[in-house]
Phi, psi and omega in degrees: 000118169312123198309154178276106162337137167271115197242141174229169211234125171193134154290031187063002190253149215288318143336339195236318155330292167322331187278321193303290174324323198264321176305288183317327171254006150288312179298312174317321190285310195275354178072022152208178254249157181286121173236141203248131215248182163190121187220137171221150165279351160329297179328330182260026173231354193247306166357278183293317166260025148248011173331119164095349165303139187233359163256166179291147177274148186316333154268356163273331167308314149337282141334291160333307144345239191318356191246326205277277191321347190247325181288323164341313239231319177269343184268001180283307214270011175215086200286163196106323181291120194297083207258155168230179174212129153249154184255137169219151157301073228170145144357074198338290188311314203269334164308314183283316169299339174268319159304007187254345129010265198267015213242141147331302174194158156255157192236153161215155094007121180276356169213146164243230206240007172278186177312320177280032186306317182306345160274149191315317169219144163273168187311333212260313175306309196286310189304312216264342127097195185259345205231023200240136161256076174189156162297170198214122152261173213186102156295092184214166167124195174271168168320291189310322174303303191284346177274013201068017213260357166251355160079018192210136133258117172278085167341111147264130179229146221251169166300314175314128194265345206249053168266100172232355188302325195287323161319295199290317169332300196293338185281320160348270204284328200278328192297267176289033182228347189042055162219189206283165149240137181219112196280112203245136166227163177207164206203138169222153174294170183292163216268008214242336174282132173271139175317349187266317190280357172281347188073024173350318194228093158200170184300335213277317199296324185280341168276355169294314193284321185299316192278341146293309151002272181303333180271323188273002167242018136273350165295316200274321144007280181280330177286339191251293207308321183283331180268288216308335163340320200229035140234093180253058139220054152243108138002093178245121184241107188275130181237157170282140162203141201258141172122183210278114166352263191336294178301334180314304196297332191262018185273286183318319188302336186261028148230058189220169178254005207164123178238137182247125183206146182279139191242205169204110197258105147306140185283133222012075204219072191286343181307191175272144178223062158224143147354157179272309173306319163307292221277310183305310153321286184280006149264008200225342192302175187231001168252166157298142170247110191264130181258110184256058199329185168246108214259000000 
């Protein structure tokens, strides 16, 4: 059976470069081959309107484009590397969800080349997602970050102890990356308390604080121990953290090389299926983001 391809997704924007990039030294670390995706619905239209034409239309040259320049561009920056490119008819996002199928992981680009490029992630990064049962990366953040240069993943961990697909992802990649894991929970007082009943500066906040404390590094315990067994020369650092899940992580992002965070898919539920932390996360992070589903 043929190893699953890495597949990214890209539309010409400088954005979808950058995924180009960060997919190709990606395929390497995992040793297997690059798929370069270009998906437009013209295609199921230019048939019936160019009948009897026998040169290409000026937007499948386009197309043609934008995939020969991206393969161009990864066999530059990893020579050696296997790449293939399809063009599909289809939908970007839902082009990407089937190629996500059959894929190792998708990479996307945090914006793309439409009107709404001013948003914090585009449309096709937030659909494909919230919505993939394969991992999903969102190529975002600083130069430095996105090149690996801080030597850390950052774990997001959840209430759930039996989350472990987004754990082994992060132990992975940290794994072939020879760097850190750094395992994050954050805790707050409840949402119905005011700061004075947290006992903000009393003895009470401090003993609030110990007894979170003590539960969130028995979660992370139960949640890390049994898969790290079975990377031990990855470096795992479980941190605690008081405040809202989302800022913890995107706090941690900006000395991490990778933020991992777990989604959860209902079965036959076609909507957007992210998290209030994951959508915080993947507009703000300062790193790239793997949305790791949960099977």
């Amino acid at each position: 059976m043929m190893e699953r391809p890495l597949v990214v997704g890209v539309d010409g924007s400088d954005a979808a470069l950058g995924a180009v990039d960060w997919a190709a030294d990606a395929a390497v670390r995992y040793g297997i081959r690059l798929r370069i995706v270009y998906a437009s619905r013209w295609e199921r239209y230019e048939v019936h309107l160019l009948e009897g034409r026998t040169e290409p239309s000026s937007e499948r040259v386009r197309e043609e484009t934008i995939v020969g320049v991206a393969a161009e561009r990864a066999s530059r920056r990893v020579p050696g590397l296997e790449v293939t490119t399809q063009l599909a008819p289809d939908d970007p996002v839902e082009a990407l969800l089937t190629e996500g199928l059959r894929a190792k992981a998708v990479v996307v680009g945090h914006r793309g080349r439409g009107r709404l490029t001013s948003l914090l992630l585009g449309s096709v990064g937030l659909g494909v997602a919230a919505r993939a049962h394969c991992p999903v990366i969102v190529v975002r953040g600083r130069t430095e970050n996105i090149r690996g240069g801080e030597c850390k993943v950052v774990l997001g961990v959840g209430e759930r102890a039996a989350d472990t697909a987004a754990v082994t992802f992060a132990l992975e990649e940290a794994s072939l990356r020879d760097c850190t894991v750094e395992a994050v929970h954050a805790w707050r007082c409840p949402g119905t308390a005011v700061p004075e009943q947290c006992g903000a500066h009393g003895e009470y906040h401090g003993e609030y604080r110990a007894e979170h404390e003590r539960r969130t590094q028995e979660l992370l315990d139960e949640v890390m121990n049994k898969p790290v067994a079975a990377f031990p020369q990855v470096t795992v650092e479980r941190r605690a953290v008081e405040g809202a899940p989302g800022a913890a992580l995107v706090a941690a992002s900006h000395t991490a090389d990778l933020v991992v965070v777990g989604a959860h898919r209902r079965h036959g539920h076609a909507g957007l299926q992210l998290g209030l932390v994951t959508h915080t996360v993947l507009h703000h992070a300062r790193c790239p983001v793997a949305v790791v589903p949960e099977t």
